[in-house]
C-alpha positions as CSV (number, residue, x, y, z in Angstrom):
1,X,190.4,88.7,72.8
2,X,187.4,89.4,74.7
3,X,184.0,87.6,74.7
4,X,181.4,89.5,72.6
5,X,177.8,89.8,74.1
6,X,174.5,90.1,72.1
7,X,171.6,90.7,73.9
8,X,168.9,88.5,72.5
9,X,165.9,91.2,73.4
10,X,167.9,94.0,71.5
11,X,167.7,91.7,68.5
12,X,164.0,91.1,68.6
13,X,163.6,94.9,69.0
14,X,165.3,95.4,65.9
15,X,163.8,92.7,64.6
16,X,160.3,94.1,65.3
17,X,161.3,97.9,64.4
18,X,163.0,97.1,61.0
19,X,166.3,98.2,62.3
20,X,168.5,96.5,59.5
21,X,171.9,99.4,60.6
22,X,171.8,98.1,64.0
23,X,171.7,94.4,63.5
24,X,174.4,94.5,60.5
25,X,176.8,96.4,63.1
26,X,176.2,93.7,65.7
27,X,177.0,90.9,63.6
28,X,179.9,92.9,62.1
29,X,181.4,93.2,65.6
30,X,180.6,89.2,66.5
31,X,182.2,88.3,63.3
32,X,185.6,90.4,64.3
33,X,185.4,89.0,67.9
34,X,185.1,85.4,66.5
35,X,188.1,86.3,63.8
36,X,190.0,87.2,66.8
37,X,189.7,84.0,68.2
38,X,187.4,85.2,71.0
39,X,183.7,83.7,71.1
40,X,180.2,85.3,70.9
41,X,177.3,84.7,73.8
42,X,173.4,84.9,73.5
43,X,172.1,86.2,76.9
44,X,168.6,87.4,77.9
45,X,168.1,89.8,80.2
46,X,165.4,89.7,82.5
47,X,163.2,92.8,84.1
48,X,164.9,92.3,87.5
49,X,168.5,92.8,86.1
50,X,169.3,89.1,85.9
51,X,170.3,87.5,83.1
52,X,171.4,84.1,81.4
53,X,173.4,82.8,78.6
54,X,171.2,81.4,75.9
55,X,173.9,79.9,73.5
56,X,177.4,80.4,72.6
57,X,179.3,80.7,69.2
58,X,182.6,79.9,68.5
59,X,182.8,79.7,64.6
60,X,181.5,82.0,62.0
61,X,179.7,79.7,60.4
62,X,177.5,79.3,64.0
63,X,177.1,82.6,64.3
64,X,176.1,82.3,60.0
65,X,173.5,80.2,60.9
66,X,172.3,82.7,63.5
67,X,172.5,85.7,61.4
68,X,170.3,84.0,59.0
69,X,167.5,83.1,61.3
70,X,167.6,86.9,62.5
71,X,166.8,88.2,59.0
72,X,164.5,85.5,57.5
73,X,162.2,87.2,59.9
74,X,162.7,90.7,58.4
């Protein structure tokens, strides 16, 4: 299965705007990827197009953990 990609500044968008549908369907899709066996990366884009892996989950409960700091800020 293929690697799933969330990019970080999308989250803190949502984050910022309240935008609970958007997050809930990209954790839905990182939990399926993980299920699958694949694995879920963290990058951050910059303003010049580049961009770099921040972290990388393999397990659900990593990407749990992760889920759970995203909304405690809700």
């Amino acid at each position: 299965m293929e690697d799933y990609i969330i990019n970080v500044g999308k989250v803190e968008e949502w984050q910022m705007i309240n935008d609970i549908t958007s997050l809930n369907e990209v954790f839905a899709r990182a939990k399926r990827v993980l299920v699958g066996g694949g694995t879920v990366a963290l990058v951050r884009e910059q303003r010049d197009g580049s961009s770099w892996k921040v972290d990388e989950f393999s397990s659900l409960d990593d990407l749990e953990t992760y889920r759970e700091n995203v909304y405690k800020y809700l």
